[in-house]
N, C-alpha and C positions, 0 to 999 in steps of 0.2 A: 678335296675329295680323292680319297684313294681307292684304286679297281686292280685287284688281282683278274687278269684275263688267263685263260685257260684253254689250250686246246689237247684233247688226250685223247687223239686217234695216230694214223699216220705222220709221221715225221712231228710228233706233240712238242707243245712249246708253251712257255709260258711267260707273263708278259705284267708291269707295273705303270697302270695311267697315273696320273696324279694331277688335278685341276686341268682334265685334256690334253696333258702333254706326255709322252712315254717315255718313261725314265730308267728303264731295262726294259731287254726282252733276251729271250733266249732258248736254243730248239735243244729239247733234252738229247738228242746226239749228240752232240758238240760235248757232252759228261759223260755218256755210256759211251761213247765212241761206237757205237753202231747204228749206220748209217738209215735215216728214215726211220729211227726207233718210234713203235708204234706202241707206249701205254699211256698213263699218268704222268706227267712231267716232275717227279718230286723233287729230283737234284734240279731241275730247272726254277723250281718256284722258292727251293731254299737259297739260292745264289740269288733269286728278283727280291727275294726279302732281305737279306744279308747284305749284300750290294749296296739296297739302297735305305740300309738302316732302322728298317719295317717290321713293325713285330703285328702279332695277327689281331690286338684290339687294337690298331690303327686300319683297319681295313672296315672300307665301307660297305663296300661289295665283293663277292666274289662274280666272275662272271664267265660262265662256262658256255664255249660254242658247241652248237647242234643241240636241241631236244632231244634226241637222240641219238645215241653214237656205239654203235657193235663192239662188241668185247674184241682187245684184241688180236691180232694172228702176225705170225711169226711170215717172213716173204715165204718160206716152202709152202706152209699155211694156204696164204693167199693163190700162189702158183697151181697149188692141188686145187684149190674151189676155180679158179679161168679153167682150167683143162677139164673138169667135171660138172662145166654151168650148163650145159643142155642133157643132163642126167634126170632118170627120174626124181632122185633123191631132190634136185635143185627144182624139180618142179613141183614134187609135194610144198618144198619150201615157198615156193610161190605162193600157192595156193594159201596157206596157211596164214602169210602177210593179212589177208582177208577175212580173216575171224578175229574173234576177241581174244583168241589167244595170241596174239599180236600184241595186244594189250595188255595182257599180263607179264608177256614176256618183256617190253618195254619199261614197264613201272618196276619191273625187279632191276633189269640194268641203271633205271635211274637212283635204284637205292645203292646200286655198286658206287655211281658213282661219287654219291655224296659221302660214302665210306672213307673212300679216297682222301675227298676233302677234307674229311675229320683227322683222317693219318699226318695230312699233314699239316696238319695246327692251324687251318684255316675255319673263320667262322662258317658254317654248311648252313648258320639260319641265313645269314645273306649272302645264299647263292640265289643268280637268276639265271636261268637256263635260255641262252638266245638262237635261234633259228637259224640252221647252217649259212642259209644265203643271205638271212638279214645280217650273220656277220661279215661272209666275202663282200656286201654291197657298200656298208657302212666304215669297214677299214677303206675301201675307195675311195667314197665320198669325200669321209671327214681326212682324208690324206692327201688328198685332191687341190690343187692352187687357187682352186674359185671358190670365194665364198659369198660374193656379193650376186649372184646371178643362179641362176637354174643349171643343173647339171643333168643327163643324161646317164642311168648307172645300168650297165649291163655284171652280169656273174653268169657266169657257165664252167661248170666241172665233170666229173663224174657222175656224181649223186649227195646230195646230205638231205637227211631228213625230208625223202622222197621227191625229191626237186633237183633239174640239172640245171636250170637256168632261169633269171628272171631281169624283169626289165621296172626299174623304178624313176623316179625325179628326189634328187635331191633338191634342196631351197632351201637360205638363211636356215644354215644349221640344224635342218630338219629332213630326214628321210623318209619319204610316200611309203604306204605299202605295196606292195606289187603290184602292177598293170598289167605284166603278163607271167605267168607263169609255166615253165613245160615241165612234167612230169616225167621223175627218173627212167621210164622205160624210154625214153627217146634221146638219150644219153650222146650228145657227140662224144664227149671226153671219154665215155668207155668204149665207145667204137675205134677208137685213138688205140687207146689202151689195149682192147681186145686184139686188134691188128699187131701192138709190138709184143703182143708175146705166140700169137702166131707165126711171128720172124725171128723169133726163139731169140726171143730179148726179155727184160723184168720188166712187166707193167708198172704203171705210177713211177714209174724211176728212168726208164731208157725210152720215154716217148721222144725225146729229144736227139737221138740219132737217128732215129728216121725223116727227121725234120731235115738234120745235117745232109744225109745221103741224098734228101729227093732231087736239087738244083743237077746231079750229075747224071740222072736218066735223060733217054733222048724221048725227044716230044713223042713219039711215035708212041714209048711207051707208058710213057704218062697217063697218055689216051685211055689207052686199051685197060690201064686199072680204073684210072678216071668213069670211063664209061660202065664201068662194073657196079661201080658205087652211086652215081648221081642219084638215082632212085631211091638211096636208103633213105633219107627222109625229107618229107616234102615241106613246105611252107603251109602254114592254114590261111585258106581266105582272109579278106579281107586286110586288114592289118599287117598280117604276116609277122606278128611279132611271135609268134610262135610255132611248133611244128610236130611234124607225127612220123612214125616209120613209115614206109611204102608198107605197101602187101608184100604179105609174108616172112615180114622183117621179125626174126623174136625181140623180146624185152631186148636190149640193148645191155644187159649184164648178163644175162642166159644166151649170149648168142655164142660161144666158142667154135663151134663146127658149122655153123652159120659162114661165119667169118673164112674159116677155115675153109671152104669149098669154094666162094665166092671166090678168093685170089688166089688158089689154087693152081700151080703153071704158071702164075705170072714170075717171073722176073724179080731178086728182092729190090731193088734201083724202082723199078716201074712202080713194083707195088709204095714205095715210100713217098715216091711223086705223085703220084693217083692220089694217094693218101693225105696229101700234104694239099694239094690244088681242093680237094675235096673240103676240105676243113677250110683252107682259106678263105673260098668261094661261098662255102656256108654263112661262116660269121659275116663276113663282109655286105652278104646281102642282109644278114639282120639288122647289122646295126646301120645299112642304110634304108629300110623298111623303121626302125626304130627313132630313125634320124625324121624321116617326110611322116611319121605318125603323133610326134611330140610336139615338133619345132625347134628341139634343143639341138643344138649343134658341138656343144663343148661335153665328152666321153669322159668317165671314169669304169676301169674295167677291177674284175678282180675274181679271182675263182682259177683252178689250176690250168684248163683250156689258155688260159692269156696266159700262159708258160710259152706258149708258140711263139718266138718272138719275129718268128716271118708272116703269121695271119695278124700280129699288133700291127706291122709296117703297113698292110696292106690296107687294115681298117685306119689306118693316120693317113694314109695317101688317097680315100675316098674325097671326092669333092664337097661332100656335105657336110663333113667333119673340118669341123675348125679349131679343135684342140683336143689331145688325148692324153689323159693322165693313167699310166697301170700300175697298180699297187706293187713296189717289188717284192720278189717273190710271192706270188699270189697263190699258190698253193693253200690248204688249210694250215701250215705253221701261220699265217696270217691272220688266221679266224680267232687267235688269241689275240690280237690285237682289235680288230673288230669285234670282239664281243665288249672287251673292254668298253672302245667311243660310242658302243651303241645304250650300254649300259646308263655312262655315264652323260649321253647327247640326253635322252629321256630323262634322265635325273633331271639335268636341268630346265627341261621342257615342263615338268611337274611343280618346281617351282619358282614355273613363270618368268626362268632368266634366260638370257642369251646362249645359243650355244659357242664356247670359246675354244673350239678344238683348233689349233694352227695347221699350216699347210705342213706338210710331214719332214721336209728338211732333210738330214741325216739321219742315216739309220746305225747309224756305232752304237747299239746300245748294249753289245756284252760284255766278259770278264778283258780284263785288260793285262797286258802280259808286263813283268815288273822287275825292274831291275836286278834286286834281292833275291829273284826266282833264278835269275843268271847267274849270281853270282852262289848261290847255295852248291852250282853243278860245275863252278868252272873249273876246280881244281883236278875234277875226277876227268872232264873233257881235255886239260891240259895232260894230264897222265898218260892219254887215252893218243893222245898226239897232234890235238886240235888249235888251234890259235885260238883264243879269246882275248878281246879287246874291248876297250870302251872306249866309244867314238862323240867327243862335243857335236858335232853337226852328223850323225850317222846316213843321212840324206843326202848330203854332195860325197862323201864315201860309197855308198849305194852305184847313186848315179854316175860316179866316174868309169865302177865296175863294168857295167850296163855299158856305156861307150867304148871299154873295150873290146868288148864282145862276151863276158861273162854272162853267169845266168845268177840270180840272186831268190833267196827264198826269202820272206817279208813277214814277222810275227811280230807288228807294232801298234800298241796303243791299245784301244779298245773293238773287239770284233762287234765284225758287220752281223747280222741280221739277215737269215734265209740263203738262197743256192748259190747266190751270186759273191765272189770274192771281187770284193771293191777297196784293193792296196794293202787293206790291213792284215788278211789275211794270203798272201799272194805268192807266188812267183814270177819273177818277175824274168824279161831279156828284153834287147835290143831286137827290136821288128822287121828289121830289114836284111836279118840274117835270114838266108832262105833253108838252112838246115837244121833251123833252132826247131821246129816244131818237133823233127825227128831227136834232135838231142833232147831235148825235155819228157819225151815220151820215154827215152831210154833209162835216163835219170831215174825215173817220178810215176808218170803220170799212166802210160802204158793205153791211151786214148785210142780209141780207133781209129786206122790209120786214114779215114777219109772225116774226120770231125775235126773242123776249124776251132783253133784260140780266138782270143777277143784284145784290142786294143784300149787302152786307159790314157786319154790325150788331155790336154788342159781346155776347162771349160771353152776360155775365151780365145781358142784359135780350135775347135771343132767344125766352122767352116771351111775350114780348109784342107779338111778331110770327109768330110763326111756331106753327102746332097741333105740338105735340109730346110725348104723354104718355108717351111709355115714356123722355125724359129722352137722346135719341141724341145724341150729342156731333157736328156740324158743320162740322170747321175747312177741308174741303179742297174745297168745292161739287162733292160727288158723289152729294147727293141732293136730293132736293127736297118739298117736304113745305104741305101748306095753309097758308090763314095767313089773322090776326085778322080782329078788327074793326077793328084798326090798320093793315090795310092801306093806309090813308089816308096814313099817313107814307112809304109806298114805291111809288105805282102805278107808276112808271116801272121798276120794279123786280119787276115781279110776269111771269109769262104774260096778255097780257091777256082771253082768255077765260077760263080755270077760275082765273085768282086764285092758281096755284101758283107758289112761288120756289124759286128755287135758291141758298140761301145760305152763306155762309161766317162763322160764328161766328169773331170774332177776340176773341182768350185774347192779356189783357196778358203772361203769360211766354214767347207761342209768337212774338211780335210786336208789342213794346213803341211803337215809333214808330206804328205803325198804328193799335194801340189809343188811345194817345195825339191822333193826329190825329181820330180817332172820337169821342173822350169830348169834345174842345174842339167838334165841329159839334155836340154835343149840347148844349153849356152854350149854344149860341147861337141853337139852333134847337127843343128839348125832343127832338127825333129822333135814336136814338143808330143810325143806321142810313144809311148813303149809297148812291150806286150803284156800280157796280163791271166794268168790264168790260177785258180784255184792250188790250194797251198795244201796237198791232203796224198797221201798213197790213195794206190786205185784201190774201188771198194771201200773205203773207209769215209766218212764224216771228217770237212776240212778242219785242221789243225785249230784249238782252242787255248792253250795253256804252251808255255814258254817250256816246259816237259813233254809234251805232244811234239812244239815244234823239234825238240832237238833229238826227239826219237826218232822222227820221218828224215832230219837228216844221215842218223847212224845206220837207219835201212834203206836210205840209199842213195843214187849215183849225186846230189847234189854234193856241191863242193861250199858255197857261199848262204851262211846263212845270218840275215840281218833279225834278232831279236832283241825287246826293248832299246837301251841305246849299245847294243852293244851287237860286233859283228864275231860271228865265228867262224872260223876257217877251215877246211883240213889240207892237211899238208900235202906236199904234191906226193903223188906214188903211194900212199894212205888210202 
């Protein structure tokens, strides 16, 4: 059974199941090169077909996340509706949600979008249209390591298809309908959202340096935003598995100047901490009200909220929690894949077999960078004044550079899948350089100067960096977790006030060349651990194609870059 999954909103992507296993995927930025592009995925779904040799009478399904999904806008676009969402214009728009012209306006976008589907050679009679959160729940689930036992499935985001969050049971291959559900006006993830672009950051894209920044405010001021905020929404009786705004809280997507007065004079540190213990402290109590209402103790998360990868830590280090699995990158680029397993778990629910989706494994499933692409440019980079080489083992070359203290850029094999660079697409340094953060920023990266890198150590010596007693497996940096007394081997690699990382366990079967070039900095250096950060100019969608990579090295300060097997240099004084 073959499932074209579809996501075509925000940062769209599109994605190839085939007998429950994903056999591509891929987020249409990584082809337009603009970063979060928000339409139709078509260069995405022609590379899922091409790839993997799929022509559109071999498609069973199509399978498209959200019922529905807003036409869509450009970030200025977006930026102008946050800055005018307590207008009246946004509140006739409210208003108006609640007539049938709601409905009209709905069935006309749904014929947009099967338009779509016919543009690009796919069959539109088998589309099925799946429910935003049944798909953040279902890519969890069925990606999730348990499959012989009851699983526990939380989603919270934003909003999709008038829902920010919901609480279900997964079982033998089968996903409950929802137990609880909250309605998009009580939105944590747009209160997130609302707050960074109150700190004159891009929502949906820069929630995650305020996350960075909060560990550096002092408690005092923590507080004082803390205390501002507790009251925005409360728990409902009973259960608690769901929740409402306090009084006088607006819709949670009309709140701009809401927001805006409330932290008003705070502090931005204070407000990011306020901000961050407030979300912690939220999720944490749900899902342990979630945990003492079910009886399930083993988590699957999924929905862009579990982006947070200091509220993931906080809800794994609950006592009632006995295991937690987060879909990586759980953003909706995910919901193409979750629409896919949900599609195809019901298919086979219908005719009465097993569902056989595996635990998710690796996620390399985009274009692959190729030796032939190296060598098509080398002559023109050798003109140009660059060294090109091709290297038998490119991986103990890598790694030696790394021990010297070099910085390497890394466009090998086949790309990862969503925000997270996991080797393939990477840059790479030695960790324990304490001014490599500052030199990579100068290079490359241009990061805020208070936003931590991440470290990339080998599976099977991650105890020795990182606290981890309940044994959670790592591979996709969606959480973040304390760490040793060896944090001596990674400062550049830590938060550097609370000493927390964000790591990515590399498993030699998930990622043999990486682990490889890992085990060699270790034999040279006794540190089986390097740095690791996203392989991309700032503002731009990370590197996809062996022409991308060698563009980002020509505009700028990198000196080393390792693509396919081959490494390329520039000269010194070049």
């Amino acid at each position: 059974m073959k499932i074209i999954g579809i996501h075509d909103g925000h940062n769209s992507a599109a994605c190839l199941v085939e007998d429950g296993v994903v056999r591509a995927a891929l987020q249409e930025e990584r082809l337009t090169r603009t970063k979060n592009e928000n339409c139709f995925p078509h260069r995405a779904v022609r590379w899922v077909l091409e790839s993997t040799g799929t022509g559109p009478a071999d498609i069973d399904f199509v399978a498209m996340h959200s019922r529905h999904m807003p036409y869509p806008k450009t970030r200025e676009e977006m930026m102008e509706e946050y800055a005018s969402s307590q207008s009246l214009r946004y509140a006739v728009r409210q208003a108006v949600k609640k007539t049938p012209a709601n409905t009209i306006f709905r069935n006309r976008r749904r014929r947009s979008r099967l338009d779509d589907i016919r543009e690009a050679s796919l069959p539109a009679e088998k589309t099925v249209f799946v429910d935003h959160h049944t798909c953040h729940a279902a890519a969890a689930y069925h990606g999730s390591p348990w499959k012989d036992e009851k699983v526990l499935v939380l989603t919270a985001d934003g909003a999709g298809d008038d829902t920010c969050a919901t609480v279900r049971i997964g079982e033998n291959g089968r996903l409950s309908d929802p137990i609880a559900v909250v309605d998009d006006s009580n939105s944590l993830g747009s209160i997130y959202a609302k707050i960074t672009f109150v700190m004159g950051m891009v929502p949906n894209e820069h929630e995650y340096k305020l996350m960075g920044m909060a560990p550096y405010a002092p408690a005092s001021g923590r507080k004082a935003c803390y205390d501002r905020l507790k009251n925005v929404l409360q728990f409902n009786g009973g259960s608690g598995l769901t929740w409402q705004r306090g009084p006088d809280v607006p819709h949670t997507y009309y709140s701009y100047k809401y927001f805006l007065r409330l932290v008003e004079r705070l502090r931005f540190d204070w407000v990011a901490a306020g901000l961050q213990q407030f979300t912690e402290d939220h999720l944490a109590t749900w899902a342990r009200n979630a945990v003492r209402e079910t009886g399930v103790r083993k988590l699957a998360l999924g929905g862009g909220v579990f982006m947070n990868v200091k509220a993931n830590k906080r809800i794994y280090e609950l006592s009632e929690v006995d295991g937690l699995f987060v879909f990586p990158s759980c953003g909706d680029e995910m919901n193409s894949i979750g629409a896919a397993f949900d599609v195809y778990a019901r298919e086979k629910a219908r005719r009465g077999e097993q569902t056989d989706i595996p635990p998710l494994g690796q996620v390399y499933w985009g274009p692959e960078t190729k030796d032939e692409d190296v060598e098509s440019m080398a002559d023109g980079l050798r003109a140009q004044g660059y060294s090109v080489e091709k290297h038998d083992d490119l991986e103990v070359v890598v790694a030696d550079i790394l021990a010297e203290g070099g910085v390497v850029a890394r466009a090998v094999g086949s790309m990862e899948f969503g925000a997270r660079a996991l080797g393939n697409r990477s840059i790479l340094a030695d960790p324990t350089r304490q001014d490599v953060v500052r030199i990579i920023n100068d290079m490359i990266k241009n990061r805020d100067f208070w936003m931590p890198f991440a470290p990339a150590m080998l599976a099977e010596r991650s105890d020795e960096y990182v606290v981890n007693p309940k044994g959670m497996d790592s591979p996709y940096m969606i959480m973040t977790f304390d760490t040793t007394d060896k944090v001596t081997d990674f400062p550049a690699g830590v938060q550097p006030y609370d000493r927390s990382a964000r790591p990515q366990f590399v498993h030699k079967e998930q990622n043999p060349r990486f682990h490889r070039l890992i085990s060699r900095f270790a034999e040279k250096t006794g540190r089986a651990v390097v740095l690791n950060t996203s392989f991309n100019l700032h503002g731009f969608p990370i590197v996809c194609s062996a022409a991308d990579a060698v563009e980002v090295l020509q505009k700028s300060g990198l000196e080393n870059l390792a693509v396919g097997s081959y490494l390329i240099r520039k000269q010194k004084g070049s």
